[in-house]
Every structure is written in C-alpha cells, then in structure tokens.
Legacy VTK file of the C-alpha trace (Angstrom):
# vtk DataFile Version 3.0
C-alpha trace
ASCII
DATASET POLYDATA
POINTS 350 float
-52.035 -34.044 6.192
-52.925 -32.723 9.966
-49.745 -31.524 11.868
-50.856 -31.097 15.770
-49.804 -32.128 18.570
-52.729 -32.137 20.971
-54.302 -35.456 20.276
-58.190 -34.818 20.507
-57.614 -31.746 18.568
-55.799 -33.592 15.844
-58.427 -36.050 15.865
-61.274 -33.656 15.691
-59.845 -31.689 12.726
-59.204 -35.296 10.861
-62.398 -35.947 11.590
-64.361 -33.199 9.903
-62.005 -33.639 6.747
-62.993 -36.899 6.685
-66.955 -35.847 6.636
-65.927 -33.857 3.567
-64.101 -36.713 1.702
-60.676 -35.604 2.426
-58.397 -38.892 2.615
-55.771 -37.851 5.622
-52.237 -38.361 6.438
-51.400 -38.013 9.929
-51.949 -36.681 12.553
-48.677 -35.951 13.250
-47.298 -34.239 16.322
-43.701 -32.562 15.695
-42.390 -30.658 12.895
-39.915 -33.061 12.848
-42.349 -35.747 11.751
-44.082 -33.152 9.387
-41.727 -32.839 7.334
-41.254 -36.124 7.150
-44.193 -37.626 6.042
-44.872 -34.582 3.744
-41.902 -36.154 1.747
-42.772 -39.126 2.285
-46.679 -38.649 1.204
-46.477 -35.713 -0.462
-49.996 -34.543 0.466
-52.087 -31.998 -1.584
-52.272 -30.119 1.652
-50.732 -29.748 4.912
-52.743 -28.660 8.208
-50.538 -27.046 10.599
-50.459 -26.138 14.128
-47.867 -23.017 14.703
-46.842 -24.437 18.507
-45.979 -28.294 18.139
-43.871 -30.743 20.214
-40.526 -31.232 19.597
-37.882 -28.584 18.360
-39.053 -27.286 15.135
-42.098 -25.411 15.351
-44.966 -25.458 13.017
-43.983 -22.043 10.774
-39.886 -23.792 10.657
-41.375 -26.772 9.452
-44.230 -25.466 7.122
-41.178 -23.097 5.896
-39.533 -26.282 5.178
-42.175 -28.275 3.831
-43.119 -25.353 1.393
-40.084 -25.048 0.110
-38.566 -28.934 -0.484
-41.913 -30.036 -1.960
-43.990 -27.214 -3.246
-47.205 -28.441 -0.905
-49.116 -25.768 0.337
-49.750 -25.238 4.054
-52.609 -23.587 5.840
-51.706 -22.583 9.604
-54.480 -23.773 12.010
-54.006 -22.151 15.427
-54.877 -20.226 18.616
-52.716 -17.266 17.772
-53.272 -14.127 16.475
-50.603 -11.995 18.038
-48.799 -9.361 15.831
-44.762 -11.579 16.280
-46.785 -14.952 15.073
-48.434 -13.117 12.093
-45.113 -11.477 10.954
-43.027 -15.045 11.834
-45.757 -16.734 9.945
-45.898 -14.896 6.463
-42.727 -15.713 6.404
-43.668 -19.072 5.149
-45.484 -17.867 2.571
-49.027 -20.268 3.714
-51.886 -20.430 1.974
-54.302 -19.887 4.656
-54.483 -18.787 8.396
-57.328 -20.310 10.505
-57.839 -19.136 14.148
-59.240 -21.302 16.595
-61.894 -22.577 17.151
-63.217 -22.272 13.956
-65.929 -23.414 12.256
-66.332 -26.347 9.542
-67.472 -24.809 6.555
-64.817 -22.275 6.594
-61.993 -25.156 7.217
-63.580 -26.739 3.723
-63.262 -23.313 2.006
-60.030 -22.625 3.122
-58.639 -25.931 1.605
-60.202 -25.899 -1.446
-58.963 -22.280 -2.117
-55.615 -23.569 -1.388
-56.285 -26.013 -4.009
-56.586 -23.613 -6.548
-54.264 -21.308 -5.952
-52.021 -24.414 -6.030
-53.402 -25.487 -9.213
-52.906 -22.298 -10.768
-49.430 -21.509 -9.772
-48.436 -25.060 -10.781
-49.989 -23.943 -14.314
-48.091 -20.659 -13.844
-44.803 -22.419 -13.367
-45.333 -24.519 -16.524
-46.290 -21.478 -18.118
-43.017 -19.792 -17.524
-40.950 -22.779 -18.394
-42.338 -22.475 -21.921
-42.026 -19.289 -21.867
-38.013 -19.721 -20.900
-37.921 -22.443 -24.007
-39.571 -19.491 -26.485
-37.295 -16.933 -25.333
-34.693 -18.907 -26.328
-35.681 -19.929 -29.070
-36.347 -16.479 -29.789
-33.060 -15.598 -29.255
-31.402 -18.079 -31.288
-33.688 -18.542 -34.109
-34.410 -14.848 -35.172
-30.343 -13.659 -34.261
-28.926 -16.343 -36.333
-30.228 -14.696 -39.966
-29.894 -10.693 -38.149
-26.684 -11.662 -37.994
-26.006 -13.091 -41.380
-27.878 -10.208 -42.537
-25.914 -7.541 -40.661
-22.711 -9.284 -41.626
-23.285 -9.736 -45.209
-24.811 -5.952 -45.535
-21.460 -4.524 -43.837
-19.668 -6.371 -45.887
-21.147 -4.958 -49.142
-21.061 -1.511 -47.681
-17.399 -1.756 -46.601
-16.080 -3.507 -49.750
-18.774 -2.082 -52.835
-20.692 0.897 -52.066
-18.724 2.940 -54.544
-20.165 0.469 -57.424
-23.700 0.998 -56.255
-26.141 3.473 -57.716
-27.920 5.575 -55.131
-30.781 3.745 -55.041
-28.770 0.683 -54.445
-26.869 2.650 -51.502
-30.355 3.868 -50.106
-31.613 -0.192 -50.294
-28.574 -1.069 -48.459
-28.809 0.978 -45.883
-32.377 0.472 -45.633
-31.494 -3.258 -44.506
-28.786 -2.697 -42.077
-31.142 -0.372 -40.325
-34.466 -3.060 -40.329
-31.618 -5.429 -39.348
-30.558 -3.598 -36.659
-34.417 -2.262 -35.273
-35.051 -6.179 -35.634
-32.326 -6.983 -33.383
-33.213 -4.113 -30.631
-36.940 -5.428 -31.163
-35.770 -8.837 -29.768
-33.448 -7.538 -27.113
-36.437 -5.569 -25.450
-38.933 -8.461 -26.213
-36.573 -10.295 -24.318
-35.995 -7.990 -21.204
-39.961 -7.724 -20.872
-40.440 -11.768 -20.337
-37.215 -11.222 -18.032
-38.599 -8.483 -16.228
-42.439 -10.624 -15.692
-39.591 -13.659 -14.198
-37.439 -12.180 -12.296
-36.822 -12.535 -8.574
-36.962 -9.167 -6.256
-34.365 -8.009 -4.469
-35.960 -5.440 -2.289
-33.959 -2.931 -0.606
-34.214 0.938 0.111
-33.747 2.352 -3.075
-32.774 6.661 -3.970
-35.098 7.433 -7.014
-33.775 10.677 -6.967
-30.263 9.774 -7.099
-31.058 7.188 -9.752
-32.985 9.686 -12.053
-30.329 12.215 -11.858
-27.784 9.655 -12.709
-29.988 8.744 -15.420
-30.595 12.226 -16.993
-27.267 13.402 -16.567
-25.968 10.299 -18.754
-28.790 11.166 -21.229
-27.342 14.572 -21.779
-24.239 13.546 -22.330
-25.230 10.995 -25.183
-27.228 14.138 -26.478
-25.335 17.612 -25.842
-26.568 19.086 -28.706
-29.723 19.252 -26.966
-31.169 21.461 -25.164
-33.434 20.010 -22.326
-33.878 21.636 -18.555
-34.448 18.953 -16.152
-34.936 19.237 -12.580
-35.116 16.374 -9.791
-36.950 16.575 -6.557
-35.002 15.450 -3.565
-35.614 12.847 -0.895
-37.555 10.506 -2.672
-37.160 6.805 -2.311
-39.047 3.564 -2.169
-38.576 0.065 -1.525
-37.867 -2.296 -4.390
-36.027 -4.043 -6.857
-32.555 -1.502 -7.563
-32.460 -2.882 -10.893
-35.654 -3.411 -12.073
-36.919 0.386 -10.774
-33.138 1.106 -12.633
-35.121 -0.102 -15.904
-38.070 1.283 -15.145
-36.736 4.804 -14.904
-34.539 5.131 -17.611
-37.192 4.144 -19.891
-39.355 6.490 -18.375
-36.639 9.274 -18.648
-35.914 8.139 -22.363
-39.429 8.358 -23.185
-39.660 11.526 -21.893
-36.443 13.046 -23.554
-37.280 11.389 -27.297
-40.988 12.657 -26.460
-39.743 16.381 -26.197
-36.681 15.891 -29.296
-39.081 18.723 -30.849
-39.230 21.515 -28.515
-36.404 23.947 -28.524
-35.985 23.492 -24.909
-37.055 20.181 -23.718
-38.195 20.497 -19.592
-38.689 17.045 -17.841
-39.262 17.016 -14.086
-38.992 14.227 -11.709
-40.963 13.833 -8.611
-43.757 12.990 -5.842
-46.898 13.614 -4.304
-48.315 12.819 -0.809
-51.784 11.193 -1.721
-53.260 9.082 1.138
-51.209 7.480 3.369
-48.521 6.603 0.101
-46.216 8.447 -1.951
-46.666 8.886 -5.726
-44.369 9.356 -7.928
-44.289 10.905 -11.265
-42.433 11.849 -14.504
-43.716 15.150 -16.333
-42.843 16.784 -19.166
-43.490 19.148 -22.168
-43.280 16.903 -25.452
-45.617 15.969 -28.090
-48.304 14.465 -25.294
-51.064 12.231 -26.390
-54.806 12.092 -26.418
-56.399 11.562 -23.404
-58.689 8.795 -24.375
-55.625 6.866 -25.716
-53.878 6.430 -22.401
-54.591 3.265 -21.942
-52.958 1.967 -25.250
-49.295 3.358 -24.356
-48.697 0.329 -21.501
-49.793 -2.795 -24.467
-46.793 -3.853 -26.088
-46.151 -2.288 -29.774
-48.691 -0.051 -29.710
-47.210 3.352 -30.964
-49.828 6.703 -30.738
-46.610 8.419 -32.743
-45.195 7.241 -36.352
-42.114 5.573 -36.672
-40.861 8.332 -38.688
-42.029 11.526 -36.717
-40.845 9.422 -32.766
-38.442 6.205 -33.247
-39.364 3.538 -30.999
-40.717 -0.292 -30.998
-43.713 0.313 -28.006
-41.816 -2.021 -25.629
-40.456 0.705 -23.328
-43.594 1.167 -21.043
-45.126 -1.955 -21.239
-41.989 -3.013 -19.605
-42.370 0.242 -17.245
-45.479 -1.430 -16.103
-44.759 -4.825 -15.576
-42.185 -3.568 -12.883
-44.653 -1.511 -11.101
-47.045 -4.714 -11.181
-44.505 -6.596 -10.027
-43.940 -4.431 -7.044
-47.745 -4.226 -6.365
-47.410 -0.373 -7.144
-49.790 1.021 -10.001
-49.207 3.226 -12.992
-51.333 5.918 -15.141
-50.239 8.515 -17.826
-52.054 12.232 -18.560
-51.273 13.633 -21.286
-52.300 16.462 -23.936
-51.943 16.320 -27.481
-48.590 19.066 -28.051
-48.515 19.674 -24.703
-46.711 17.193 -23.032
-47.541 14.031 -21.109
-47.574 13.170 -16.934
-46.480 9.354 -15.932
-47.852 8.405 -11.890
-46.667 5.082 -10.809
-47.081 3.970 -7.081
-44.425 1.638 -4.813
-46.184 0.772 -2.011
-44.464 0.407 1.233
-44.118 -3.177 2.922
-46.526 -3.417 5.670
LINES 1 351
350 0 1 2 3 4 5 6 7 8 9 10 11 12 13 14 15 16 17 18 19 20 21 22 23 24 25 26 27 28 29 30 31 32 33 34 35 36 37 38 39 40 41 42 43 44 45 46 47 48 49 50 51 52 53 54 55 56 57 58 59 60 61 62 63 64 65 66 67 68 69 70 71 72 73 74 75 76 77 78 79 80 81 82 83 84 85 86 87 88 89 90 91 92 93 94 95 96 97 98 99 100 101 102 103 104 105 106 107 108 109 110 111 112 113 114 115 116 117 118 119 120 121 122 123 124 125 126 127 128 129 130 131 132 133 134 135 136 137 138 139 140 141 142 143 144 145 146 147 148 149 150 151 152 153 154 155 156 157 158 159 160 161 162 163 164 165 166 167 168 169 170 171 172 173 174 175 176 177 178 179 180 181 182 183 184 185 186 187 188 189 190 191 192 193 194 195 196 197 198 199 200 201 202 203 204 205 206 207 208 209 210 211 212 213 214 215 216 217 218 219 220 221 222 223 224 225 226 227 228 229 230 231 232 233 234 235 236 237 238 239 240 241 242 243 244 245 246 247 248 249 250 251 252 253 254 255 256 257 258 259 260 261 262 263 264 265 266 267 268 269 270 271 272 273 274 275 276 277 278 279 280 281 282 283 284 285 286 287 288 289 290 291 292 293 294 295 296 297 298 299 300 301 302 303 304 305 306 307 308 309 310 311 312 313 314 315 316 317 318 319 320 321 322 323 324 325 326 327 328 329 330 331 332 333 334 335 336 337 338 339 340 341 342 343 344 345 346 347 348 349
C-alpha cells in the first residue's frame, strides 16, 4: 500500500512496484485514509510519506497502523533532519528511504521488511507455545512435587521415630530432590519470563541496588565472614527489575562462590572503556578455568559439583538473557582458586 499525497509521486512509486510484481493498494493521500484502508486491506506492506494531507501525519498514522494490525511500514521521504528521525523511530518502521531514491534499493527494502515480518510473526508463535509449555510446566511437574512434599512431611512429622536411619536418611533424601525439583522449575520459569518480558526503562542506581542486595545477603548469612565494598555513582538505563534479577544473582553467585574462603571479598563496580561504561562483579572464590568461560552462561551447565557448590546452572544464563535483552554484553575471567571477574555492558540510548 503507497501512502502519499503528491499525486505523480504516488504514481511513480506504484509504478515501479508494479514492474517488480508488487500488487498495490492505494495511493492514498492522508493518514486518515491510511489507516483506513490498511484495515480494510490489510496489506503486507505499507509505503509511507512522513508529511501527508490532512491532520494525521505519516509517522501518527504508521504509529497507528503498526500497532492495530501488525503491518509493517517503511517511511519514504525527503527528510532526514535529526526531530523527524527521533519522531520517526518512534513508530518502530521497518525501513527509512530518502528521496529520491533509486529502484533497486526500494525492492530491497521491501523484501527485507518481508522477512523481518515473517520472522517475528514466527517469533510471536514461538512465544505463545512457549507461554502454553510454561504452563504446562508449571502445572504438570508441581502437581506430584507437591504430593511428594506433602506425603514426605507427613511421614517425617507423624513416623520418623519408627524409621531406621537409613530410612530417615531416604526420607530426607526425597524432601530435599523434591524441593531442588521445585526451585529447578521456579528458575526455569523466571528465565522464559525474563526472554518475554516487556522493558520498563528508566534511570536505574546499580550501586544502591547492589548494596541493598549484599547487605540483605549478610543478614541471611551472619555467620559469614565476607568484606564487600561498592563503588559509587554508577547507574544505567534499564529495566529496575530485571537488572534487580540480574544482580542479585550475580551477587549470590559471587557470595556461594567464595562460602570457602575464611574471608569472602566481593567488589562491585565500573570501568570507562570507549565511549561506555562497564560494569563488573569481582571476587575471590573458587574461580574457574579460563577456557571454560563460555559454558557458565548455557543453562545447567555446572563447572562445580553439586556437592562441593549447590546450585541448578540457571542463575547466569538468566544473568545473560537480561543483558541481551538490554543490548548490553557479558563475559566472565576467572582463575581456578582464585576467584572469578563478571563484565556486563548497558549501553546508553542514543
């Protein structure tokens, strides 16, 4: 569909769509009448002019348009100016052609708009199943967990005494599977959240939220002894409760990673590198080998044993997701018994 509202323009652009076997809707001169006939049509792609006729402009209506019926829209225009550009991205188009401009790159533009359409339609589906699995997941698997935790507390409330130790040690043995099962799915859970989740973005303290989160760590644990220490000033802009997640687990990691050191030292803080601010999370626990580092971020993949560090390898992959999700990037150092360095990046909003 061609939105523009200079006639011999429109007609020109239909033209050369026609020439590549485009059918076309249109031309339409007003965002009025854009909107219109996209939901009336509902074209695989709308051309549109940013200054129209009538009292919606083209980045209103493609706003609109984008957002009613999921079409994409690729702005066609004579402007280039630094308010347009900002107005414009607003709408969230799938293409930005200034005039004049030439054929072959009109053809490219639409058919990459295509597939990006394509694939975000398969990405929606995608995440619908996903939302049916999670639930499923969530029902299925909690229903017997919680037979099984029931039943168990029941037999060690009412007949422990009549069990031999072995029996006592079996017992136990499967209220605590029953209850790693149940924190498995929780954190399963929260990762597919996290991937979903809309962003809030907003100016967010890191340093007040890793304080908060260290200082509530010591108080769960005050028979240990770990020296922590929080650089000031340092803030990004993101999601407050997703960077929330991504931080404690970060700070957890690190505190569990040093349970073995008699004093336990975790530092929080960032680096100018470039033009963007890196963050980090350092500290002096068991480490890991260098040329595993790129194993800690998959999901269940422990470098530690179950017995010597607790855990279900869900913590950083969900770290990372966040950071992905905020365009940022994320790397670990470590040294085996010598502790371990996590950088993550937040870029800035241009």
């Amino acid at each position: 569909m061609v939105v523009e509202d200079e006639a011999i323009v429109a007609e020109s652009i239909a033209s050369k769509l026609r020439k590549f076997g485009y059918g076309v809707a249109g031309p339409v001169p007003t965002g009025e009448e854009a909107v219109s006939m996209a939901e009336e049509v509902r074209p695989d792609v709308v051309l549109m002019d940013i200054h129209l006729a009538g009292t919606v402009d083209g980045i209103d209506a493609a706003r609109d348009i984008s957002e009613a019926f999921r079409i994409p829209v690729i702005f066609l225009t004579a402007y280039a100016d630094e308010q347009t550009l900002e107005r414009a991205k607003e709408a969230k188009p799938f293409g930005y052609l200034i005039k004049p401009f030439r054929e072959r790159d009109l053809h490219a533009t639409i058919r990459m708009a295509q597939e990006r359409s394509r694939l975000e339609a398969e990405l929606e589906a995608a995440n619908h199943e996903l939302d049916s699995f999670s639930y499923s997941v969530s029902h299925d698997l909690r229903a017997p967990l919680i037979a099984i935790d029931g039943f168990s507390r029941i037999l060690e409330e009412s007949y422990m005494a009549f069990l031999p130790p072995d029996g006592q040690e079996c017992l136990q043995r499967i209220r605590q599977a029953a209850a790693n099962m149940d924190k498995l799915v929780n954190d399963f859970l929260r990762l597919s959240r996290v991937t979903r989740a809309s962003l809030v973005m907003d100016r967010i303290d890191i340093s007040s939220m890793a304080i908060e989160t260290l200082e509530e760590l010591s108080r769960e644990h005050e028979e240990r002894k770990v020296i922590w220490t929080v650089q000031p000033g340092l803030t990004a802009m993101g999601d407050k409760g997703l960077l929330l997640i991504a931080m404690q687990n970060l700070l957890s990691n690190a505190w569990k990673y040093t349970g073995k050191r008699p004093e336990g030292r975790i530092e929080v803080g960032g680096v100018q590198r470039g033009q963007g601010l890196t963050l980090y999370v350092r500290d002096n626990g068991a480490g890991f080998p260098p040329e595993k580092a790129n194993l800690l971020f998959v999901p269940l993949q422990r470098l530690h044993s179950q017995d010597e560090f607790p855990g279900n390898g869900i913590g950083l992959a969900t770290v990372q997701r966040i950071i992905f999700r905020h365009g940022g990037k994320i790397w670990a150092e470590g040294v085996p018994d010598a502790g371990s360095t996590f950088w993550f990046t937040i870029p800035e909003p241009a």
